[in-house]
C-alpha positions in Angstrom: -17.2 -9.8 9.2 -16.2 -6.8 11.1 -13.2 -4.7 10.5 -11.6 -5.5 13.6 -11.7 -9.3 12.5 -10.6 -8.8 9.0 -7.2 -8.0 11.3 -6.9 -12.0 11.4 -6.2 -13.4 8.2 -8.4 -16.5 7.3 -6.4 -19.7 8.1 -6.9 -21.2 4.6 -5.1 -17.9 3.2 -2.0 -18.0 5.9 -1.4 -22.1 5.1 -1.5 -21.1 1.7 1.0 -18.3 1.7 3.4 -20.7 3.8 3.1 -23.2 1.1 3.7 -20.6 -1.5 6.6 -19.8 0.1 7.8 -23.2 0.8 7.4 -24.3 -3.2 5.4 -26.9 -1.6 2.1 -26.2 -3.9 3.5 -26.2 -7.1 5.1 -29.4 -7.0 3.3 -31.7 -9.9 1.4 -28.3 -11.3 1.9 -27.0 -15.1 4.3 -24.3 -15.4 1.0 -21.6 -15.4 -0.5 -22.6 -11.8 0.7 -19.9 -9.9 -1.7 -17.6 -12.4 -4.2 -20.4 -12.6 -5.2 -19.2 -8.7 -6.8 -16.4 -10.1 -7.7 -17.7 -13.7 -5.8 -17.8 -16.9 -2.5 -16.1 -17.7 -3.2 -12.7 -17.7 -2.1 -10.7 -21.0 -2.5 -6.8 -20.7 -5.8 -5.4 -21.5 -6.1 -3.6 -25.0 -6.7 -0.4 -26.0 -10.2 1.2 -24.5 -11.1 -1.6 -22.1 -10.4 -0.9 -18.5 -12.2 -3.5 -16.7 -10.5 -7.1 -16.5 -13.2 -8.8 -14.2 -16.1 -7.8 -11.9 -18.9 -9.0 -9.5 -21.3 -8.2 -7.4 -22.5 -4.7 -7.2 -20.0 -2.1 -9.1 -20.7 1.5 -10.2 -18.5 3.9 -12.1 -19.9 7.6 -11.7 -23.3 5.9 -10.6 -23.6 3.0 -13.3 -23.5 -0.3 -13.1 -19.6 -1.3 -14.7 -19.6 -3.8 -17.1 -17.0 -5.4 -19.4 -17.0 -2.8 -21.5 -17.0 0.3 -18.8 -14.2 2.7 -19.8 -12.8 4.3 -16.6 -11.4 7.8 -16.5 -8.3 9.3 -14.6 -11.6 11.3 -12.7 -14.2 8.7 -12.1 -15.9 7.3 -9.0 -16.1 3.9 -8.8 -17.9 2.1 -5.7 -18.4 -1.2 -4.4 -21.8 -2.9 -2.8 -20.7 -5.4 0.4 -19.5 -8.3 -2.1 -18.5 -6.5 -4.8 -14.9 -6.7 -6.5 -14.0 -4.8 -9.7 -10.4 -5.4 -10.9 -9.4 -2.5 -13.6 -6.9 -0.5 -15.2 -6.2 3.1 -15.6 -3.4 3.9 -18.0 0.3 2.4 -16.3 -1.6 2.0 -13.2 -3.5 -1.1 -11.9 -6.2 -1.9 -9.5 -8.2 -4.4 -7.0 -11.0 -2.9 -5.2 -13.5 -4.8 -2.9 -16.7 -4.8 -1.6 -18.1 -1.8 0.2 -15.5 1.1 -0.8 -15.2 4.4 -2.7 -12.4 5.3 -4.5 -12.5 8.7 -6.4 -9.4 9.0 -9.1 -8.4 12.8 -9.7 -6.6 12.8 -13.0 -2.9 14.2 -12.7 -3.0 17.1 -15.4 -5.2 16.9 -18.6 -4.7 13.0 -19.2 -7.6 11.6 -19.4 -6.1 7.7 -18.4 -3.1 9.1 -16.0 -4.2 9.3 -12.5 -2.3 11.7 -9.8 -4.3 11.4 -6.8 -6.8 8.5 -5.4 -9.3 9.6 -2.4 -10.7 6.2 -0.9 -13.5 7.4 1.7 -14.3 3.9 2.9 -12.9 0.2 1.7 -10.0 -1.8 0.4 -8.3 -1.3 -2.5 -4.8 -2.7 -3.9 -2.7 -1.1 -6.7 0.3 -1.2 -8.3 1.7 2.4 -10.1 3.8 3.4 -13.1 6.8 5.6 -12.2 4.7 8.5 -12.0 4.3 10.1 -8.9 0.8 9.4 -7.0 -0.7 10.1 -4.0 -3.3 8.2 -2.2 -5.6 9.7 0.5 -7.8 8.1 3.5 -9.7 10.1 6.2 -6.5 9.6 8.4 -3.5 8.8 6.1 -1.9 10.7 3.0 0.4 8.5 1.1 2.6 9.6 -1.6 4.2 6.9 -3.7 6.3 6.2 -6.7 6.1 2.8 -8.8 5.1 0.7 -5.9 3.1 -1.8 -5.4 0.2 -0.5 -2.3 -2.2 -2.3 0.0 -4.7 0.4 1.4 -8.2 -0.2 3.9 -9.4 2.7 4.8 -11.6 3.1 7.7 -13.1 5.8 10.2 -10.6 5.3 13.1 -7.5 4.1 11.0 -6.0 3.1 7.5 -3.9 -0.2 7.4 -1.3 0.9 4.6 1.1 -2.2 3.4 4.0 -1.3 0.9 4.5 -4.1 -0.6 7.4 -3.3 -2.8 9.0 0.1 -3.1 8.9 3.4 -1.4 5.6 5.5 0.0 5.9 8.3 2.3 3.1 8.1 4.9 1.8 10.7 7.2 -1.4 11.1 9.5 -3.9 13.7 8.7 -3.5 16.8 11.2 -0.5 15.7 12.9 2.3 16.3 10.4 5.1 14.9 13.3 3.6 11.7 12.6 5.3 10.6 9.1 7.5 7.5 8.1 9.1 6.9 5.0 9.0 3.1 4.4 11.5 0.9 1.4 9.8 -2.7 1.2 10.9 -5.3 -1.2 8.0 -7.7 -0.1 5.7 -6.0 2.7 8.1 -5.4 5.1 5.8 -3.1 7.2 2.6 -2.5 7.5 1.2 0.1 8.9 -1.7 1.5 10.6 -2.6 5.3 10.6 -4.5 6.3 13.7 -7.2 9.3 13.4 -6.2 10.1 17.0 -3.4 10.1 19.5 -0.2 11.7 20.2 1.6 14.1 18.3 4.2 11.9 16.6 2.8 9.0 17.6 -0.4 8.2 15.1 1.6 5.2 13.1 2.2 2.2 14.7 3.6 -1.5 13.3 0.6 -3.6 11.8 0.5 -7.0 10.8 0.3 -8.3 7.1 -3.0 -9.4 6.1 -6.0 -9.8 3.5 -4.0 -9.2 0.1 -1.9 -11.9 -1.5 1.6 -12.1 -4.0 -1.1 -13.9 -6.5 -3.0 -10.5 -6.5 -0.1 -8.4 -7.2 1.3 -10.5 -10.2 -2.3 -10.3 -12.0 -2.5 -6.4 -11.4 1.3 -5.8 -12.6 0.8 -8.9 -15.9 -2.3 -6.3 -16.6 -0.3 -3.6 -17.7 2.6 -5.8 -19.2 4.9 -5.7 -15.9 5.3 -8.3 -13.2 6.5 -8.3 -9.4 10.1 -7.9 -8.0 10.0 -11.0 -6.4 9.3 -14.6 -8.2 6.6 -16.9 -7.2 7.0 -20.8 -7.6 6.2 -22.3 -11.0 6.2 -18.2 -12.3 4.9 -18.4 -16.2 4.0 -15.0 -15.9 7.0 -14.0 -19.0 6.7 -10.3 -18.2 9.5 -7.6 -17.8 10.4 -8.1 -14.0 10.3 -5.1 -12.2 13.9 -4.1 -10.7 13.2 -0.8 -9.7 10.6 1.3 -8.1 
């Protein structure tokens, strides 16, 4: 699939989300379905594992990841094409898929409490502590603050989605072109161009290739959940109410 296409969301995914949002799929489900999409109820990983699930080819610093891979606040971690690796860092929680690099710079001396995330290439969705982070592409700087963040990075452009909370975004070399964006449930995507006019790199994008399913597992893997409630929600977490 090329990038371009992956800007049309399979149909399967968009009839799901509208029954999702209808209520429709739940009806006759146990209380736990909405997790059961992605596999049991999610309970927050303990102390020194970071990886909840993996496939296809993962590497942290070089190495293949396996359950019992312990990833730093500075460690590379890189996906083959079919590769997922879903993983925690401290307050901070993670999806990355197949064919990206992602290079966590530690903020300070913690070891497990990440400032700053490089993503050369790939897909990658997170949610954050309060802590203040910053996220880089070749064409987009993001700085963020307890939010939840959809990011694909490529050569030409980075499709950012805020999908709860507040990021400042801004194109790389053209400082006139910066938004500040508040979403409760991706309100606006974005993308950030690598070229164009002064002011005028970030357009409107549409939402695509990451789901409310995803974000509940990331946030239930460091003992939070979303803002917003999903249909037949067994999740029992603290909700988040602020960013």
């Amino acid at each position: 699939m090329t990038a371009r296409a992956r800007d049309v969301d399979d149909p399967r995914r968009q009839f799901l989300i509208a029954l999702l949002t209808a209520g429709a799929y739940m009806l006759g489900r146990p209380p736990d379905a909405a997790a059961g999409l992605l596999g049991t109820v999610p309970r927050p990983l303990p102390p020194g594992r970071s990886v909840h699930t993996h496939s296809g080819g993962v590497r942290v610093n070089g190495r293949p990841v396996d359950v019992g891979t312990l990833i730093h606040a500075s460690d590379v971690v890189e996906t083959d094409a079919g590769g997922k690796l879903v993983f925690v860092v401290g307050k901070d929680a993670f999806l990355l898929r197949g064919q990206s690099r992602l290079e966590l710079i530690a903020a300070g001396a913690e070891q497990f409490a990440v400032g700053t995330l490089r993503l050369a290439t790939g897909r990658l969705l997170s949610v954050f502590g309060r802590t203040a982070h910053r996220v880089e592409t070749v064409t987009a700087t993001i700085g963020i603050r307890g939010t939840g963040l959809y990011v694909d990075s490529e050569p030409d452009r980075t499709y950012v989605c805020t999908c709860y909370g507040t990021t400042e975004i801004a194109a790389v070399g053209d400082p006139q072109s910066s938004e500040i964006i508040k979403a409760s449930h991706h309100d606006a995507p974005r993308y950030v161009l690598a070229s164009g006019s002064s002011g005028k790199r970030i357009e409107a994008a549409p939402f695509k290739d990451h789901t409310d399913e995803e974000l509940e597992l990331l946030e239930a893997l460091v003992g939070r959940t979303t803002p917003f409630r999903l249909p037949g929600d067994a999740y029992g977490r603290p909700r988040r109410n602020t960013y």
